[in-house]
C-alpha positions as CSV (number, residue, x, y, z in Angstrom):
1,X,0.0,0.0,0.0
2,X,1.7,3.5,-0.8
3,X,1.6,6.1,1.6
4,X,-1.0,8.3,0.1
5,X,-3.2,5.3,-0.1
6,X,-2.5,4.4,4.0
7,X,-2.8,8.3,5.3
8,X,-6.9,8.4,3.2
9,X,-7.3,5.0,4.9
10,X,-6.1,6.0,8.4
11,X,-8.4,9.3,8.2
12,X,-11.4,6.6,7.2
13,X,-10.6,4.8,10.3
14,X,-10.5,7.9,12.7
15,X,-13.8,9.0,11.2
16,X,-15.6,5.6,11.2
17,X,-16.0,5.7,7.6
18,X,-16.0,1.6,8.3
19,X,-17.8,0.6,5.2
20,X,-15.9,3.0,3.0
21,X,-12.4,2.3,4.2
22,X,-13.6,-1.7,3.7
23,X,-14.0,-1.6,0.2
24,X,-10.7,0.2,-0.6
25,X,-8.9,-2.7,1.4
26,X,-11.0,-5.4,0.0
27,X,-8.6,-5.5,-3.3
28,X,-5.5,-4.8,-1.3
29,X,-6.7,-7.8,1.5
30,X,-7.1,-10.3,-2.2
31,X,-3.9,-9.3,-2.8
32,X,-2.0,-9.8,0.6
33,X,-1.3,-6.8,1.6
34,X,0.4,-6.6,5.1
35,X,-0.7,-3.0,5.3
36,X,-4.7,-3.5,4.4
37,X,-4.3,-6.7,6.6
38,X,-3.2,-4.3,9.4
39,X,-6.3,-1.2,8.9
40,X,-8.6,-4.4,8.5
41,X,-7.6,-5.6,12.3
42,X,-8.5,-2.1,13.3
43,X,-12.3,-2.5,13.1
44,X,-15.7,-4.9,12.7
45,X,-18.9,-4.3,10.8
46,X,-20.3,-7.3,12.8
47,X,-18.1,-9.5,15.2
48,X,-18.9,-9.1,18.8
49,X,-16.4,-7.7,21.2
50,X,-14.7,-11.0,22.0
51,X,-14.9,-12.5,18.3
52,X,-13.2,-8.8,17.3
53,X,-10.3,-9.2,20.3
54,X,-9.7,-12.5,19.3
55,X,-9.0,-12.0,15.3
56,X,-7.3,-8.6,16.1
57,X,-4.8,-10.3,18.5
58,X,-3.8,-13.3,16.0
59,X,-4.1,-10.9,13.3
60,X,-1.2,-8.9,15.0
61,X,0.7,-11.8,16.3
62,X,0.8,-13.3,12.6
63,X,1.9,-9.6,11.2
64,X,4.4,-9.5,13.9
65,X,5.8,-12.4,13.0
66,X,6.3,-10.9,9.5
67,X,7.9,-8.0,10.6
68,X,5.6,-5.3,10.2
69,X,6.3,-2.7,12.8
70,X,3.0,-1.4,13.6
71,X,1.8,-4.2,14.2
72,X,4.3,-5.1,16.6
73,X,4.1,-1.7,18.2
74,X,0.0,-2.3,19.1
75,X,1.0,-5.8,20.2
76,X,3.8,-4.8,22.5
77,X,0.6,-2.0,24.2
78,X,-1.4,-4.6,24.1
79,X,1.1,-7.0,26.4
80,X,1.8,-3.8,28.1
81,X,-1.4,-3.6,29.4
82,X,-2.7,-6.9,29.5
83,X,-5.4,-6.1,26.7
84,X,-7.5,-8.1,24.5
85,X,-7.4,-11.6,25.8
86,X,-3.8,-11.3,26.6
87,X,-2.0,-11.7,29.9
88,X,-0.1,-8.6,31.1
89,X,3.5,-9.4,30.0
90,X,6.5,-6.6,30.8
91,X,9.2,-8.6,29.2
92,X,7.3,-9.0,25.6
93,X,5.8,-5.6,26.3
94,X,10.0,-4.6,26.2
95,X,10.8,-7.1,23.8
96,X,8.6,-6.0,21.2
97,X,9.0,-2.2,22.2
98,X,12.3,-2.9,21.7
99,X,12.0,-4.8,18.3
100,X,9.8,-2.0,17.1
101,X,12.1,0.8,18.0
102,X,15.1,-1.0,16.3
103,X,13.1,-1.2,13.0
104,X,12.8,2.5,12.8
105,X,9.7,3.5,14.8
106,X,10.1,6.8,16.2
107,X,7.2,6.7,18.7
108,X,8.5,3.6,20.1
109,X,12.0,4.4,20.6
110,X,10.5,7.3,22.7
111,X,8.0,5.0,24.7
112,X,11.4,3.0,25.4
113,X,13.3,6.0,26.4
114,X,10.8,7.2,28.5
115,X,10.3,3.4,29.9
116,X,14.0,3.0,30.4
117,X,14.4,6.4,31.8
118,X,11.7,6.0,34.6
119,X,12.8,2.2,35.1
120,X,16.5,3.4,36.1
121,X,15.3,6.7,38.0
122,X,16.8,9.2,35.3
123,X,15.2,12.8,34.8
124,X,15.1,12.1,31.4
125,X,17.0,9.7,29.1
126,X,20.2,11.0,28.2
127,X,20.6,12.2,24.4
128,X,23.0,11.4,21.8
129,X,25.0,13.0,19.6
């Protein structure tokens, strides 16, 4: 998916356009998509709350797997908080922090900062460069 075609699809999400942001990633799901796989695990037009939770967390957990970071990113919240069916784990939560913030995510190497800086009683955590 290019990144024109994720930011219209993202905006569809936020405004609960569900039906229209559907049949763009209808095509995009056909053809694999890790991107349309991820907006699709983002919302239901009919699965109750637990049938949603449960196909949104092996949705992530299968896109994690394939390295797509925001997928891993939601999952490591997700562990973080002990969300969705799944059992409050701090080690994955840092593990896939971690594993997101290596693979370029900015908003997770700041999570991890902030984490690491307030785990080792810092101010703040100390900058590079």
């Amino acid at each position: 998916m290019d990144n024109g075609t994720y930011k219209h699809c993202t905006t569809l999400l936020q405004n609960g356009a569900f039906e229209a942001l559907q049949e763009i990633l209808r095509p995009l799901l056909q053809a694999g998509d890790p991107d349309a796989q991820y907006l699709n695990l983002m919302f239901s037009l009919s699965e109750t709350g637990e049938e949603f939770d449960a196909r949104r967390v092996k949705g992530l957990q299968d896109l994690a797997r394939h390295g797509h970071k925001r997928a891993i990113f939601d999952l490591a919240w997700l562990y973080r908080h002990g969300d969705d069916g799944l059992a409050q784990d701090e080690l994955k939560f840092l593990q896939l922090l971690t594993a997101s913030s290596l693979m370029g995510g900015t908003e997770a190497a700041e999570l991890l900062k902030a984490y690491l800086a307030a785990q080792l009683n810092w101010d703040s955590f100390p900058e590079t460069g």
